[in-house]
N, C-alpha and C positions, 0 to 999 in steps of 0.2 A: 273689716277694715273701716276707715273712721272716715267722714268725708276730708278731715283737714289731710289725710294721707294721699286718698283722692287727690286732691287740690295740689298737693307738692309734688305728686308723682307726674302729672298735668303740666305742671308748671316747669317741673327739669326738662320734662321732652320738647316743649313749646318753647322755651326762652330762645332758641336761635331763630327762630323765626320770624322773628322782629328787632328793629334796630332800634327802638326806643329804649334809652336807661328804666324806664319807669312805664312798663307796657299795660298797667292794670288788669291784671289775669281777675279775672269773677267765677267761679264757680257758677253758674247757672241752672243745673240741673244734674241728678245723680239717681239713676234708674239699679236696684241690685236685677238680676236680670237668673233667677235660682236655678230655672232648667239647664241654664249654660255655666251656671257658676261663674258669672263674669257680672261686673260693674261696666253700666251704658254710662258715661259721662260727658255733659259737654262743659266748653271753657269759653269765654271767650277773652279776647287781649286787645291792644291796640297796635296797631300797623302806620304809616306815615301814608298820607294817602298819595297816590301818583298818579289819581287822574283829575290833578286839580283846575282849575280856571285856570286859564290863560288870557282870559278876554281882562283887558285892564280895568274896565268897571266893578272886576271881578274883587280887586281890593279895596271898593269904599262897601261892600257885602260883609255878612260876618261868615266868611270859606273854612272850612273846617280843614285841618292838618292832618287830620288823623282820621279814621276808621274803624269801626270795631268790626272785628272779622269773629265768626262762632266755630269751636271745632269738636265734633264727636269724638270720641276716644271709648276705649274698650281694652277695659283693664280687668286682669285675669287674676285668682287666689294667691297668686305668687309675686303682684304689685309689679307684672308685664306689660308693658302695651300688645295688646294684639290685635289691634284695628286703630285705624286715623282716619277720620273721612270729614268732607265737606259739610256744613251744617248750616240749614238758612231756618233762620230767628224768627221769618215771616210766618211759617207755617204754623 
């Protein structure tokens, strides 16, 4: 499997996930994983962020709208999801 398959396969299960027209899906990282015969992938996208300032000084700042959120995925020889899970960028 090619990453750009990767990438598309990522990208149709993830598109409802966010409400943005234009979510900028990244490929990040792409693990083949051979004892299990599965691809470890992650994604990450944009999300509208909802835990924005409220405090009014809050719009002479530059507040971001957005988020990028990371998500693992684990895609099987048959271009299945068989895992979704949380995934923090930090580590």
């Amino acid at each position: 499997m090619t990453l750009k398959e990767l990438f598309d396969i990522a990208k149709l299960q993830l598109q409802d996930l966010t409400d943005l027209d234009t979510p900028d899906f990244r490929l990040e990282q792409a693990e083949l994983l051979k004892e299990e015969d599965i691809w470890e992938i992650v994604v990450s996208y944009l999300v509208e962020d909802t835990n924005k300032n409220t405090i009014p000084s809050a719009a002479l700042t530059s507040e971001h709208h957005f988020q990028r959120v990371y998500k693992k995925l684990r895609i099987d020889k048959d271009k299945n999801v068989i895992g979704f899970y949380m995934y923090d960028s930090r580590k």
